[in-house]
PABADREN-328266 format. One record per residue (C-alpha): residue number from 1; residue in three letters; chain; x, y, z. Coordinates in nm, 2 decimals, padded with zeros to 4 digits. Layout:
// residues N
 num residuo cadena      x      y      z
 NUM     ALA      A      X      Y      Z
...
//
This chain:
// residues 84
 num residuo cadena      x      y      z
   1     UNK      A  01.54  01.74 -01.33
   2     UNK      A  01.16  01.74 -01.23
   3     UNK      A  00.98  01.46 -01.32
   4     UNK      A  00.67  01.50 -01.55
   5     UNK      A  00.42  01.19 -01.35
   6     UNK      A  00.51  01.11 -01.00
   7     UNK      A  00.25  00.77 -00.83
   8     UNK      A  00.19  00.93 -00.51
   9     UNK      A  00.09  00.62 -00.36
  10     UNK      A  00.20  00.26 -00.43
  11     UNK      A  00.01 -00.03 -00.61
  12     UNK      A  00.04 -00.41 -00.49
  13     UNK      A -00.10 -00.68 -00.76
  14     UNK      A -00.08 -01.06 -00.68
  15     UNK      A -00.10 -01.37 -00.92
  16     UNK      A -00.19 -01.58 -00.64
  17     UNK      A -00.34 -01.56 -00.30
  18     UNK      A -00.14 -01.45 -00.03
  19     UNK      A -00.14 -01.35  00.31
  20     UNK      A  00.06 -01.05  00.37
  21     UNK      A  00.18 -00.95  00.71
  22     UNK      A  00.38 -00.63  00.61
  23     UNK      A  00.50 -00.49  00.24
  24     UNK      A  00.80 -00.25  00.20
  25     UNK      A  00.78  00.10  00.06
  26     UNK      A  01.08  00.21 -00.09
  27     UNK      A  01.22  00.58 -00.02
  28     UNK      A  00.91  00.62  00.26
  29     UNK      A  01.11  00.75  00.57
  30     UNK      A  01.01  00.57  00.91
  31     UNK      A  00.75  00.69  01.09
  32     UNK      A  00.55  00.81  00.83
  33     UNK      A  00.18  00.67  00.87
  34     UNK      A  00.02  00.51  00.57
  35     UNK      A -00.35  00.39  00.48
  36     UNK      A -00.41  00.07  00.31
  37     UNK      A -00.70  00.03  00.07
  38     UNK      A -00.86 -00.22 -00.08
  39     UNK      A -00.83 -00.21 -00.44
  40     UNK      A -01.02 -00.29 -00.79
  41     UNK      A -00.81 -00.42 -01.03
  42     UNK      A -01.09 -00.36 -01.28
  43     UNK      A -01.16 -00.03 -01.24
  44     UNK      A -00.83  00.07 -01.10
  45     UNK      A -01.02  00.24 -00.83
  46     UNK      A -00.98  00.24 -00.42
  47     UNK      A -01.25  00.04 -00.20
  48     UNK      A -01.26  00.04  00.15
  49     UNK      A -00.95  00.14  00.42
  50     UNK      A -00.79 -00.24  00.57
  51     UNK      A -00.59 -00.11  00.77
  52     UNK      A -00.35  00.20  00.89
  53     UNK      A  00.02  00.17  00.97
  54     UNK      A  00.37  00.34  01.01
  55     UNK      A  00.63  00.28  00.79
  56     UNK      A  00.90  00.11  01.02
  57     UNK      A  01.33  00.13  00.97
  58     UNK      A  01.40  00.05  00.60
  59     UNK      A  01.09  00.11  00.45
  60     UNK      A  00.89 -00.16  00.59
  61     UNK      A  00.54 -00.15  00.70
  62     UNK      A  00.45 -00.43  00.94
  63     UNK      A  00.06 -00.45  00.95
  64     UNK      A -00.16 -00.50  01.32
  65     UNK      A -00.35 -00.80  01.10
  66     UNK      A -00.26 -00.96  00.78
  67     UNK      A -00.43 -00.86  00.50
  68     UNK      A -00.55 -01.15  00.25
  69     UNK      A -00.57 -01.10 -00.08
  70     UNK      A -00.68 -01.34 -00.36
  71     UNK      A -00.53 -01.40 -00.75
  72     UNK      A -00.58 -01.09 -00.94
  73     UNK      A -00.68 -00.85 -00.64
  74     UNK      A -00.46 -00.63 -00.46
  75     UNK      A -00.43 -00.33 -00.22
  76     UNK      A -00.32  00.04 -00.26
  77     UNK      A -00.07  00.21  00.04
  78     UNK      A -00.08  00.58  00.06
  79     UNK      A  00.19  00.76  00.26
  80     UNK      A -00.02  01.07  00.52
  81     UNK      A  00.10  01.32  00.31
  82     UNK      A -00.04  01.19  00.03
  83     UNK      A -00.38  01.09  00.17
  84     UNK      A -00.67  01.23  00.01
//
């Protein structure tokens, strides 16, 4: 079966401030590189780059810095082959 909408990229929202040192990105395989963007939760719409990473074993993307992110903001990951 072929789905009809795939999210090439994946969407992290938070209800409180946090501090996040590395987020997991399921069925990613390791070593592929991903861009972090800042995100509008208004508009729905990508801001600025935070950061760039490689997914690690398991899915999980450990970031150089932290990324802080206040109630009600969050931050887009986009896998390389997926990067615009």
């Amino acid at each position: 079966m072929i789905p009809l909408h795939r999210d090439r990229h994946f969407t992290f929202r938070f209800g409180d401030d946090r501090i996040i040192p590395r987020f997991h990105l399921d069925g990613v395989a390791a070593g592929v590189r991903v861009s972090v963007f800042r995100f509008d939760a208004r508009t729905e719409t990508r801001l600025g780059l935070f950061t760039t990473s490689t997914v690690g074993e398991g899915g999980w993307v450990d970031l150089p810095e932290p990324i802080i992110v206040r109630a009600g903001d969050g931050f887009v990951a986009v896998p390389e082959e997926d990067n615009p």
